[in-house]
N, C-alpha and C positions, 0 to 999 in steps of 0.2 A: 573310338568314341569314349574310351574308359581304361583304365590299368586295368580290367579284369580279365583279360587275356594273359599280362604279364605276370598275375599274381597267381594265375591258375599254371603258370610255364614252373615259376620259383617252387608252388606246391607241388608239381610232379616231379621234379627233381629232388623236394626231400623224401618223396615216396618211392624213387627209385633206388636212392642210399636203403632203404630199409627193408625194401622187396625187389631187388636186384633180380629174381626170377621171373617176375611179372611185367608183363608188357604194357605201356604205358604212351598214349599219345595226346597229345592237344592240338588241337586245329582252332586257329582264328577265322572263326565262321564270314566274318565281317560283314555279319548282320546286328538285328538290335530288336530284344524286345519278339514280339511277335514271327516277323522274320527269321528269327532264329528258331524258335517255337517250329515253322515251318519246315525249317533245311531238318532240323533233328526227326522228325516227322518220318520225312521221306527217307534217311539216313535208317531208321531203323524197320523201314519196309522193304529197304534193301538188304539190311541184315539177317531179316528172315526171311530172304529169298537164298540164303547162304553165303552170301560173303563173308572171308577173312577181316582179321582184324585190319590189318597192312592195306587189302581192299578197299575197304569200307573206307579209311581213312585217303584214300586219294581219291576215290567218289566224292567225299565230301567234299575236298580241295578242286576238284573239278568240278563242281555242281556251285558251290556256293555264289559263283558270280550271276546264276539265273534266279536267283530270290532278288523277287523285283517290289522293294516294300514303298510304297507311295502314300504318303499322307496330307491332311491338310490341319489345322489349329481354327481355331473360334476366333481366336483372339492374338497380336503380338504379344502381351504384357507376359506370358510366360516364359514365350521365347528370349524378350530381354533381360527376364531374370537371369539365364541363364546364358546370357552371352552370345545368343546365334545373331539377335539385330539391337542396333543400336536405341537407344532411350526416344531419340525424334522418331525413326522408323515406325517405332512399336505408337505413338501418339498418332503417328499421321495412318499408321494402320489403323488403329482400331478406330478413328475418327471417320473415315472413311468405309469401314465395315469389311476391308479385305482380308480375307483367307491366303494365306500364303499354301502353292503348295511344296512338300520339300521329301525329301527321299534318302535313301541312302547308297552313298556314290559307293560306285567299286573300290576304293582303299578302306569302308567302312566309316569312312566322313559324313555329316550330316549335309545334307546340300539343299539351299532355297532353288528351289528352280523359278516358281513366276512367284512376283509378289501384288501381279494386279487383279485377282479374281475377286471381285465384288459378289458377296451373297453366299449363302451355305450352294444354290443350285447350282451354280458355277462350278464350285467347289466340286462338289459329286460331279458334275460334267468334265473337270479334269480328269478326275481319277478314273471313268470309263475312257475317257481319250489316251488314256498312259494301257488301259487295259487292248484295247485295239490296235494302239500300234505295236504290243512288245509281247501280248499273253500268247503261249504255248501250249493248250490246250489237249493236244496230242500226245506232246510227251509228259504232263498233267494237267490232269481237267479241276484240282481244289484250287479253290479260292478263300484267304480267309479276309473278313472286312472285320475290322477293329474298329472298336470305339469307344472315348473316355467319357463315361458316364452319360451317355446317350445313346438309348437302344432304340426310341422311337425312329432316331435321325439316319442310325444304322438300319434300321428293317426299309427305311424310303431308300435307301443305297442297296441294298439286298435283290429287294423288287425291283431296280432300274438293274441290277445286272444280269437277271432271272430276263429281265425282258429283253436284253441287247444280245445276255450269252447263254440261253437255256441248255446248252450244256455244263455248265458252272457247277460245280460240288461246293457248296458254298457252308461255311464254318463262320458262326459268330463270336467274336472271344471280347472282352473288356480288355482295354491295356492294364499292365499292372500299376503300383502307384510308385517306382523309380521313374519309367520313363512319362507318367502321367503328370508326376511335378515338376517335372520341365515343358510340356506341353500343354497342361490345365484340361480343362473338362470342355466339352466339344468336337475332341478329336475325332477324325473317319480316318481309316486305312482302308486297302487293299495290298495285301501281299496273294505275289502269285510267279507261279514259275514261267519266266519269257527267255527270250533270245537271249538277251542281255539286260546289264540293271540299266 
């Protein structure tokens, strides 16, 4: 999704020229944003359960493909700022009032999955449909629902999960403003650990 993987690789390698003694790992979470928030999470409830460094770090590599982060946008016009749909797409989008929803695939790519959901309700009706067919509940009951600068729209996504999955440990966060100026204000997520992404 970004060089910062790559530039976090070239910085531990100059860290390891100069503290040769110290152990040192990077993992490509290939998540994003919140998602990632999530894996590190659970990454260090594992770590004080006692895992090794070495441990810990192949847990993560194992784990990272069940952060299942599903989002939806307001609006195309940010997305084409930024390259994910074309100039007509984003016009015939937003004319039309559709929510695109999009996700992030297992290589860590961003991926449209539908682009015909008319209406915020829909919208929220996707993202419990992605939560029912993939949420894991068992091996984690948190959920966290993101949103860019709308908390009303998020607490109506909070109470529809509250009511579909009362067992949900549910966490509200804002997204931050990197991945917020690519996605503009409106956004809903749900990141949550499933089967698979």
């Amino acid at each position: 999704m970004s060089g910062m993987y790559q530039n976090a690789v070239q910085c531990m390698e100059k860290l390891r020229k100069e503290f040769p003694q110290r152990k040192l790992v990077c993992i490509d979470t290939k998540c994003a944003s919140l998602g990632e928030g999530y894996l590190v999470r659970e990454a260090m409830r594992k770590q004080a359960e006692g895992l090794s460094l070495e441990e810990l770090a192949q847990w993560t590599l194992d784990s990272q493909q069940k952060i299942c982060q599903w989002f939806t946008v307001d609006t195309f016009e940010h997305l084409r700022h930024g390259g994910r749909v074309s100039a007509a797409a984003a016009v015939v989008g937003t004319a039309l009032q559709l929510k695109p929803l999009l996700h992030v695939a297992e290589n860590g790519e961003l991926e449209v999955a539908d682009r015909t959901l008319r209406g915020t309700r829909r919208a929220m009706g996707a993202l419990l449909d992605r939560m029912r067919s993939g949420w894991d509940p068992e091996t984690c009951p948190r959920v966290v629902v993101g949103h860019g600068d709308c908390p009303e729209t998020a607490q109506e996504l909070v109470r529809a999960i509250e009511s579909d999955f009362p067992q949900a440990e549910i966490t509200v966060a804002p997204i931050g403003p990197v991945i917020g100026s690519h996605t503009g204000p409106g956004l809903l997520a749900v990141v949550f650990w499933g089967s698979m992404r």
